[in-house]
C-alpha positions as CSV (number, residue, x, y, z in Angstrom):
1,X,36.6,52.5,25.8
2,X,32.7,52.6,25.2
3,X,33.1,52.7,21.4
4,X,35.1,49.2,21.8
5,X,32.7,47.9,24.0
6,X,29.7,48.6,21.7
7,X,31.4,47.3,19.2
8,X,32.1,44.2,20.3
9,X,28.6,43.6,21.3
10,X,27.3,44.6,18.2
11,X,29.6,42.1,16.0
12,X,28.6,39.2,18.8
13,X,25.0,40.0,18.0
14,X,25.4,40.6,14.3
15,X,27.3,37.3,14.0
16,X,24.6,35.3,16.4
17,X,21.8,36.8,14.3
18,X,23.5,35.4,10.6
19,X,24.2,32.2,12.2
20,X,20.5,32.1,12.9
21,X,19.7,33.6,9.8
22,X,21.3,30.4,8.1
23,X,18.8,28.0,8.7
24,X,16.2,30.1,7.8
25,X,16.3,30.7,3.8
26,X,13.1,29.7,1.4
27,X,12.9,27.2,-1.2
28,X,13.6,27.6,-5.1
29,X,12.9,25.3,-7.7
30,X,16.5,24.6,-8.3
31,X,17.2,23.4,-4.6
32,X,15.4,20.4,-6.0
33,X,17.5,17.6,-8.2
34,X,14.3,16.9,-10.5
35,X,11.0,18.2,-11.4
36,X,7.5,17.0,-13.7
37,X,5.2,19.6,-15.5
38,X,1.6,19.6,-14.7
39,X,-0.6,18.8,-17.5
40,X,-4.1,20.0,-16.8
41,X,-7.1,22.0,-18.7
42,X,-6.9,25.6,-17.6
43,X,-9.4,27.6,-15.3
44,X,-9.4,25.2,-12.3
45,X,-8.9,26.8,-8.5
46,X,-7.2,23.6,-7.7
47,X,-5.5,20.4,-9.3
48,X,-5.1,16.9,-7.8
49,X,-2.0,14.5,-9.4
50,X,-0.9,11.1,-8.9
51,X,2.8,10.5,-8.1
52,X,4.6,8.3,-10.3
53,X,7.2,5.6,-9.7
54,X,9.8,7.9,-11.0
55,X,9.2,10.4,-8.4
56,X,9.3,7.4,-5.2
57,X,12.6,6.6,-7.0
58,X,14.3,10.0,-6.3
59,X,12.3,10.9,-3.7
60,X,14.9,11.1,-0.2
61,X,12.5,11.7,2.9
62,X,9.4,8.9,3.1
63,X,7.3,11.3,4.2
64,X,7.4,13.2,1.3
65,X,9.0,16.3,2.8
66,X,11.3,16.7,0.3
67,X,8.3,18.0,-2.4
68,X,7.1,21.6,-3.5
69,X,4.8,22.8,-6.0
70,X,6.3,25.9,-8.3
71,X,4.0,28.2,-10.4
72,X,5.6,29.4,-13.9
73,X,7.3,32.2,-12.1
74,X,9.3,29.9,-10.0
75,X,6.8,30.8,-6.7
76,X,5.8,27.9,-4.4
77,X,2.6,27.4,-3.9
78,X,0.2,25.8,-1.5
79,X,-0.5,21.9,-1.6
80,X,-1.5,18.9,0.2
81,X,-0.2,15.4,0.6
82,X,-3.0,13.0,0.9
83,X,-2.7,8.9,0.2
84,X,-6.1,6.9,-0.4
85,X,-7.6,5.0,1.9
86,X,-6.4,1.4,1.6
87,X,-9.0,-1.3,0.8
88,X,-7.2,-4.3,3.2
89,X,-9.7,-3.5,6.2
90,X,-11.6,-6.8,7.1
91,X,-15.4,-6.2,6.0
92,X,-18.1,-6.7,8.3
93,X,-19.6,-9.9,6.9
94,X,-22.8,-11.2,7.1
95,X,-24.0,-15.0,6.8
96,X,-26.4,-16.3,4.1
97,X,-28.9,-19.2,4.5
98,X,-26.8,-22.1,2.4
99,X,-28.2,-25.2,0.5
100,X,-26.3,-27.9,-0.5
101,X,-28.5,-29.3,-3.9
102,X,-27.7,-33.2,-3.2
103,X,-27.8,-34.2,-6.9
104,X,-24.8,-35.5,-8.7
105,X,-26.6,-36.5,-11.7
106,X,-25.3,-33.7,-15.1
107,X,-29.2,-32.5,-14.7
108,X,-29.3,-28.8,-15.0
109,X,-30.6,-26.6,-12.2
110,X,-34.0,-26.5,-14.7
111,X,-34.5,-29.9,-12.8
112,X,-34.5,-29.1,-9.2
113,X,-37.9,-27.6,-8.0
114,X,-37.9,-24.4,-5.9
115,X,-40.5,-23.5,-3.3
116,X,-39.9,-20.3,-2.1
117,X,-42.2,-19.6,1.2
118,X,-44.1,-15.9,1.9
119,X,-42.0,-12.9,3.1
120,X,-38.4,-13.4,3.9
121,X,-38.9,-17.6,5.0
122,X,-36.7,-20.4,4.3
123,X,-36.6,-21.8,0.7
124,X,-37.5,-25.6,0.1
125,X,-35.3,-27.3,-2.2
126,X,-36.1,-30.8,-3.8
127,X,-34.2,-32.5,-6.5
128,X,-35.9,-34.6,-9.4
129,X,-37.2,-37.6,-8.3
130,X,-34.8,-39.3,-10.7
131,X,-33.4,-43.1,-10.0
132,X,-29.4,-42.3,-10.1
133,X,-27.8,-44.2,-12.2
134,X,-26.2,-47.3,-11.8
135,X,-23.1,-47.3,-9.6
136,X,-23.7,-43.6,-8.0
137,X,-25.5,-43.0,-4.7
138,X,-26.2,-40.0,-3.6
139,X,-23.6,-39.5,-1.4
140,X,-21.3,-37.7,-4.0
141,X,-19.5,-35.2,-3.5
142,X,-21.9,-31.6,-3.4
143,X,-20.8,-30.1,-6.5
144,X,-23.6,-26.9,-6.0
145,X,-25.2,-25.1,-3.5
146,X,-27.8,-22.6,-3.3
147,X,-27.4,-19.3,-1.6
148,X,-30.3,-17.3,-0.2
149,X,-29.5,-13.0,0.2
150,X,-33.2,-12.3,-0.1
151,X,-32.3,-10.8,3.9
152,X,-29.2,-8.8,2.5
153,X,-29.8,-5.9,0.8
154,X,-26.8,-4.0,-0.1
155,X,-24.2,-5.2,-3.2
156,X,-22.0,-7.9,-2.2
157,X,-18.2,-7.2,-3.2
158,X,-17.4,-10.8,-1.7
159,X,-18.1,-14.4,-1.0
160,X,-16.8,-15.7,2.2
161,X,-16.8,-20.0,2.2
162,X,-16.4,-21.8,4.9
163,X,-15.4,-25.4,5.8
164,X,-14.8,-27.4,8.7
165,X,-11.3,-27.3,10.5
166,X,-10.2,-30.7,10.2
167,X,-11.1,-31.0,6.2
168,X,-9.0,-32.2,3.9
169,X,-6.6,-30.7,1.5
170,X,-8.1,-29.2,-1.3
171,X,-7.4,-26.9,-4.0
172,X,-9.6,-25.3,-6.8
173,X,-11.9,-23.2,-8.7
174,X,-15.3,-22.2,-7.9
175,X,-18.0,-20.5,-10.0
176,X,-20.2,-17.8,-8.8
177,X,-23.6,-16.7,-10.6
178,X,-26.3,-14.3,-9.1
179,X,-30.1,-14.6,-9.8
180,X,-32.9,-12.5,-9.1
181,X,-35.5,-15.4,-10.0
182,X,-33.9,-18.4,-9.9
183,X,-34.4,-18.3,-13.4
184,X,-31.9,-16.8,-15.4
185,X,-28.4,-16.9,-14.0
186,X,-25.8,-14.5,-14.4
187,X,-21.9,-15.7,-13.9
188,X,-20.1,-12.7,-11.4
189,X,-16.9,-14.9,-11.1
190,X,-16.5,-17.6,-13.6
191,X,-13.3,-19.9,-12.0
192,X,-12.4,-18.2,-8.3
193,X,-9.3,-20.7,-6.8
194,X,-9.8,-21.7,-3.4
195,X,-7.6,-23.8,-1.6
196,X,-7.3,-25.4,2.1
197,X,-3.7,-26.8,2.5
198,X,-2.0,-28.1,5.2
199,X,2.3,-28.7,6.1
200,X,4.5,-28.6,8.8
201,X,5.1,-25.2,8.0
202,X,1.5,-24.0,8.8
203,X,-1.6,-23.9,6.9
204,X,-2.7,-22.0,3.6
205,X,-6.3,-21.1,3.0
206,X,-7.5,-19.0,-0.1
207,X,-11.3,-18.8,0.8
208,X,-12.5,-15.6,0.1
209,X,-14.1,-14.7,-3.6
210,X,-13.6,-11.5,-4.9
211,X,-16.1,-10.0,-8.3
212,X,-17.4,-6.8,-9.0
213,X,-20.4,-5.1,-6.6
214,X,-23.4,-7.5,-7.7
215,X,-27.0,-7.1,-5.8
216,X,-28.6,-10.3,-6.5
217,X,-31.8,-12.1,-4.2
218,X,-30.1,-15.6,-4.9
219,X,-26.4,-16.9,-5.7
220,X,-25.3,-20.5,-7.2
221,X,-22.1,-21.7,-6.0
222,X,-20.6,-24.6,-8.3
223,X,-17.4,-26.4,-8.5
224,X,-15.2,-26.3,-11.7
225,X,-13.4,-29.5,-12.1
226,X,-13.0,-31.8,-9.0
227,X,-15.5,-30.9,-6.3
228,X,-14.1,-30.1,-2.9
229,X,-14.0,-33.2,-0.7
230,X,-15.7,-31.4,2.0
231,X,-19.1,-29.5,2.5
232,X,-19.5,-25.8,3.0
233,X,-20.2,-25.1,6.3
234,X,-21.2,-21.1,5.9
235,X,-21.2,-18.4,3.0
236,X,-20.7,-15.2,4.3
237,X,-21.4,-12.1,2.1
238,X,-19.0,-9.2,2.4
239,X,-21.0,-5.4,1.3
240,X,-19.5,-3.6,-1.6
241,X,-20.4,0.0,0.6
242,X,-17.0,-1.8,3.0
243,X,-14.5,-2.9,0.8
244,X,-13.5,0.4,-1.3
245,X,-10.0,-0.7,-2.4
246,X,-7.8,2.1,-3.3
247,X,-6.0,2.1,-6.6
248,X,-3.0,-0.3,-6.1
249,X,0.2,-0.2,-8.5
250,X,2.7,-3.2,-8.7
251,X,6.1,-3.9,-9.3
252,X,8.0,-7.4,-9.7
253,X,11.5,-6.7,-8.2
254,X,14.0,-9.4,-9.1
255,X,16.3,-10.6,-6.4
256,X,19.7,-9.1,-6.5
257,X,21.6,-11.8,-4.5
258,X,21.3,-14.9,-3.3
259,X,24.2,-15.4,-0.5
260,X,22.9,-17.9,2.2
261,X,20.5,-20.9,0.8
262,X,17.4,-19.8,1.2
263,X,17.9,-16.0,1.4
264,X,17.0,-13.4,-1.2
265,X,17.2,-10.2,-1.3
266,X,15.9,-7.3,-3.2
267,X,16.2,-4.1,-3.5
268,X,13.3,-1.5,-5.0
269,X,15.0,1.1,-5.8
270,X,12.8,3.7,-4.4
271,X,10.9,4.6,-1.3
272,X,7.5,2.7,-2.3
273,X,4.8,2.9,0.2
274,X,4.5,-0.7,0.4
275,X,1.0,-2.2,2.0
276,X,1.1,-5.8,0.2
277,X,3.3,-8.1,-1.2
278,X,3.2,-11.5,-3.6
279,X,5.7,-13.5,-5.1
280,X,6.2,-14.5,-8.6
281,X,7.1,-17.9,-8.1
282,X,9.6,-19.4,-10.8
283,X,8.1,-23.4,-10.6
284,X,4.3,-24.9,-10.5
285,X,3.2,-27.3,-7.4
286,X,5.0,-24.9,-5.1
287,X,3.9,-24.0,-1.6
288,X,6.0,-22.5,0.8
289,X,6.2,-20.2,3.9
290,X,8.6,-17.2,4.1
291,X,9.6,-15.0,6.5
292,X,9.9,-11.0,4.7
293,X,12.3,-8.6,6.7
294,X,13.4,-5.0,4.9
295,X,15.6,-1.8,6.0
296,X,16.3,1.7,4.7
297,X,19.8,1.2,3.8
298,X,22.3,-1.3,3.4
299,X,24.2,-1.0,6.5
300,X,20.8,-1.0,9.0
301,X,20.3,-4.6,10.9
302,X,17.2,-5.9,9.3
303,X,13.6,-5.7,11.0
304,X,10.9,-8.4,10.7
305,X,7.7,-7.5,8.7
306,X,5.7,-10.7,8.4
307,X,5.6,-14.6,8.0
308,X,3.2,-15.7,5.4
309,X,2.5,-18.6,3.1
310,X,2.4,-18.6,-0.8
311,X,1.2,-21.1,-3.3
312,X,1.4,-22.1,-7.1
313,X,-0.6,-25.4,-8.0
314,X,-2.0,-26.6,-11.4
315,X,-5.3,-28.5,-10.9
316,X,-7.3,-30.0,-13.7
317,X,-5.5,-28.0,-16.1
318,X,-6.4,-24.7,-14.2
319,X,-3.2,-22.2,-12.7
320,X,-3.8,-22.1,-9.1
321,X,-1.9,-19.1,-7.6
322,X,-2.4,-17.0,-4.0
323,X,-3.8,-13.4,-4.0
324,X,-1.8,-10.5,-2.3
325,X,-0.8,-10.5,1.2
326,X,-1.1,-7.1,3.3
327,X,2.1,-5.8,5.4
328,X,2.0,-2.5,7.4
329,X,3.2,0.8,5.3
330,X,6.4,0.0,4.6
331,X,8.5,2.4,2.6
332,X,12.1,0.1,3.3
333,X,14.0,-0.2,0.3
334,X,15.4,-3.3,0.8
335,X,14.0,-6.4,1.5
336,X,14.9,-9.6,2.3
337,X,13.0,-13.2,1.6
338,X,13.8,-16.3,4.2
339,X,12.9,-19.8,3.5
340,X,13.6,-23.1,4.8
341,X,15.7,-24.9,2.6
342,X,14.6,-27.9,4.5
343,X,11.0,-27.7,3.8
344,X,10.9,-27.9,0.1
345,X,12.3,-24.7,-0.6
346,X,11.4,-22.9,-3.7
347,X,12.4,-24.9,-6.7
348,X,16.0,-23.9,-8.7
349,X,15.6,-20.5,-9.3
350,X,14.8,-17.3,-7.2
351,X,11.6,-16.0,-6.9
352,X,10.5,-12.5,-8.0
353,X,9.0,-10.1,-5.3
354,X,5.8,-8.4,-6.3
355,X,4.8,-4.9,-4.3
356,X,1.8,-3.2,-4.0
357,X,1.1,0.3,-3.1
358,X,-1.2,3.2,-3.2
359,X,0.4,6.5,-5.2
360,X,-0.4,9.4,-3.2
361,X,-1.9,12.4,-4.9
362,X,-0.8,15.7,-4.5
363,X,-3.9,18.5,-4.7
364,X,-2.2,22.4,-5.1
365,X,-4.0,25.6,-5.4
366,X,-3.5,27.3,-9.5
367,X,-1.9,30.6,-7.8
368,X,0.3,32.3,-10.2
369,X,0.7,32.1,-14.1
370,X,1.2,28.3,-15.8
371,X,2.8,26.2,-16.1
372,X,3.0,24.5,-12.7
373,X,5.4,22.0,-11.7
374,X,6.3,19.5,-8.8
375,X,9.8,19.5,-7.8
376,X,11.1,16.9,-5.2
377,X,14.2,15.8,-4.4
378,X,16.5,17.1,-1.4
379,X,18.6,15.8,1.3
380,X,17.9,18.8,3.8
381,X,14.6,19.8,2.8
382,X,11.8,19.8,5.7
383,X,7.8,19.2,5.3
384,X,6.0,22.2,3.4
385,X,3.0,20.8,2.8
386,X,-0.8,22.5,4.4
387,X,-3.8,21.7,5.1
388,X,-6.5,22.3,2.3
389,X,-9.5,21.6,4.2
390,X,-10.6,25.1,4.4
391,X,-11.4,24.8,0.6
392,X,-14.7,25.1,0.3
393,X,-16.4,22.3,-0.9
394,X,-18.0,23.7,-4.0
395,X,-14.4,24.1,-5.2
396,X,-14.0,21.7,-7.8
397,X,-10.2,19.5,-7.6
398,X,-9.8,18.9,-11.4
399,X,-7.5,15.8,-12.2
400,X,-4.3,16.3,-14.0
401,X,-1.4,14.6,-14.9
402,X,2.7,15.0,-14.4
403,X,5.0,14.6,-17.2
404,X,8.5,12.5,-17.7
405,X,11.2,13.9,-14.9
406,X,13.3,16.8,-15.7
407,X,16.8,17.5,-14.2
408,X,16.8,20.9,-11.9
409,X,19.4,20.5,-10.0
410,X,20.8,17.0,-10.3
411,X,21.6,14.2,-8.1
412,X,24.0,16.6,-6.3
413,X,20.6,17.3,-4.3
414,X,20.1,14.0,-3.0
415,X,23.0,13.9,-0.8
416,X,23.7,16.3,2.2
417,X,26.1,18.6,1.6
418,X,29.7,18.0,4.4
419,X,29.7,19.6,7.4
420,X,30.8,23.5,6.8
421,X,33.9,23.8,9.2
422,X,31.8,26.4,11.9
423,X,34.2,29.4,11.6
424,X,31.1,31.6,12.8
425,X,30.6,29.6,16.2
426,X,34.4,30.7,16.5
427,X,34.5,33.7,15.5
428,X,31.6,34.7,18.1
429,X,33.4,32.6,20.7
430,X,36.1,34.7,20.1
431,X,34.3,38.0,20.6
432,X,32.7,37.2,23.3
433,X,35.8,36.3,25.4
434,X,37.5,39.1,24.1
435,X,34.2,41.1,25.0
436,X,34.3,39.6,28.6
437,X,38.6,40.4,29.5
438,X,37.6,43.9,28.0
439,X,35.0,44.1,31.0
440,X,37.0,42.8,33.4
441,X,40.1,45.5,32.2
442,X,37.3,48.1,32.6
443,X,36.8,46.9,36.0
444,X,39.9,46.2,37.0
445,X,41.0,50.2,36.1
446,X,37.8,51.5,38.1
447,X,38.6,49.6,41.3
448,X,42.0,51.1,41.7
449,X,40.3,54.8,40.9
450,X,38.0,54.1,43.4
451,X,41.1,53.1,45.9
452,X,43.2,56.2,45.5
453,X,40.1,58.7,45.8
């Protein structure tokens, strides 16, 4: 009677212990549907790659959980997950001293005298004493203005312009040149839109000019084409050391259906880390406000991301179009574009969605022989991924590269495999009842010894 009872206990705990055991196994490279070769020079501690569309487009988890890094024996090794930092944090700014030059005449700036005052004091600036021309006052429109960053002494990344609220609707192009003397002028953006538009829908401003760092003691602000029917209140310089933008990639998604006027949707086919969106409008002299929504899969209701305004204007011969709009992550992969028929609308045809993201890079220690390889793809995978900060930091990352996808183990991986019917929850239901009348037998017997002794 012993025997059967320490049998039965054993089998409950052999069977509790597998069914423990089950969730429990380590990774292989062929638990993953696809995988890309490293392509590096040898004799590096570490590597750092950049992920691919191809590898957001299988990927199943957003977080990335679903990715390993194998050596040439088929060993995992350890790796990171890192993404770059996004450029779309608002700059401190800082505002120059600005100078509207009153002239309206086609003088050159050669004509306008300069007095510039000791240290870091105002400048003086005088135009020509020239009669304007018959029929022009000098109440023209300011076509230039001087900018003095004599007090700023870091590169400047952007140009801020400001205008009053109530000015009128404007769009165009603006030229930007930096000068250390005043002298000889060097162009830094040659034809920058800005625009200040106005509808029922809202209001549309593009005001901000964008150019490589530049450190410069003086800047020349000039219109191209029609001048702007107002006068710049404020330039405010934005420091190249604050507005690091991470590597963006882009993709221009056509819409795949069109089934309510004024609805589009898309669908990216991937899990893209999404931080800024544009559309690829399909007609000129368009401006229009949207509503963007997305979701993960087909059947989820769909969430609100952001309303914003977009534009596409021809002025003076010149292609006026909106720069990128930033959204929060967003790794949806389908999105949806509302618009108000009523409005305007968007022309004939449907607009394309453009998205903008920032790869993220995956840095692995070179344990184990070559060649290495990151694998990714798998419904029931969890996170793997460490911290590397313990490297120490004389450790040189050396940058390599991933080649085309290769199958491991198919699609088949992307999907969770059914439900295994749980004959081993049974079973150890079984024994355990089973185990439980046995004991109650036992003490059933030893109960009526006890009562005839």
């Amino acid at each position: 009677m012993k025997a059967l009872a320490t049998l039965l206990i054993a089998c409950a705990l052999g069977i509790a212990g597998a069914a423990a055991g089950a969730d429990s196994g380590g990774s292989v490279p062929t638990d993953f549907a696809y995988r890309m070769q490293v392509s590096a020079k040898a004799g590096s501690a570490a590597y750092r790659v950049t992920l691919p569309l191809a590898l957001y487009q299988k990927i199943v988890h957003p977080d990335l959980s679903d990715l390993r890094v194998f050596n040439g024996s088929g060993e995992q090794v350890p790796y990171a997950i890192e993404r770059p930092a996004s450029g779309t944090v608002t700059n401190a700014a800082t505002a120059l001293a600005l100078f509207p030059l009153q002239d309206d005449s086609s003088a050159t700036f050669d004509a306008v005298r300069v007095t510039i005052e000791s240290g870091r004091g105002s400048i003086n600036v005088q135009a020509s004493d020239q009669t304007p021309p018959s029929g022009r006052t000098n109440r023209a429109a300011i076509r230039t203005y001087l900018v003095d960053g004599r007090s700023f002494d870091l590169p400047v990344a952007a140009l801020r312009l400001d205008w009053p609220q109530d000015a009128a609707d404007f769009a165009g192009r603006v030229r930007v040149e930096a000068s250390d003397t005043l002298g000889d002028w060097q162009s830094v953006a040659g034809a920058a839109p800005v625009a200040n538009l106005h509808s029922d829908a809202g209001r549309l401003i593009e005001q901000r000019v964008e150019f490589r760092p530049t450190k410069a003691r003086y800047w020349r602000l000039s219109w191209v084409g029609s001048a702007a029917p107002f006068v710049l209140t404020a330039v405010l310089a934005e420091p190249a050391t604050q507005n690091v933008e991470a590597r963006h990639v882009s993709r221009n998604v056509s819409a795949v259906s069109t089934r309510t006027p004024g609805e589009f949707e898309y669908d990216l086919d991937g899990r893209l880390p999404v931080d800024r969106v544009n559309l690829e409008l399909p007609e000129t002299n368009t401006v229009v406000e949207v509503e963007l929504l997305s979701r993960a899969n087909p059947r989820d209701p769909w969430h609100f991301v952001r309303r914003c305004g977009f534009y596409k204007l021809t002025s003076d011969g010149e292609e006026l179009r909106n720069g990128p709009v930033a959204v929060a992550l967003n790794t949806d992969t389908h999105w949806l574009l509302r618009t108000n028929p009523k409005a305007g609308g968007l022309g004939s045809a449907a607009p394309g969605l453009v998205v903008e993201w920032v790869p993220h890079e995956v840095v692995f220690v070179a344990r184990g022989p070559e060649p290495f390889y990151v694998a990714y793809g798998n419904a029931t995978a969890d996170s793997a991924a460490v911290s590397l900060a313990v490297l120490p930091k004389n450790v040189s990352v050396a940058s390599a590269s991933l080649s085309e996808p290769q199958p491991l183990g198919g699609d088949a991986r992307l999907t969770p495999p059914p439900e295994p019917y749980a004959w081993k929850t049974a079973l150890l239901w079984v024994v355990l009842i089973a185990g439980a009348a046995l004991l109650a037998w036992m003490a059933f017997r030893l109960s009526r010894d006890f009562s005839r002794t």
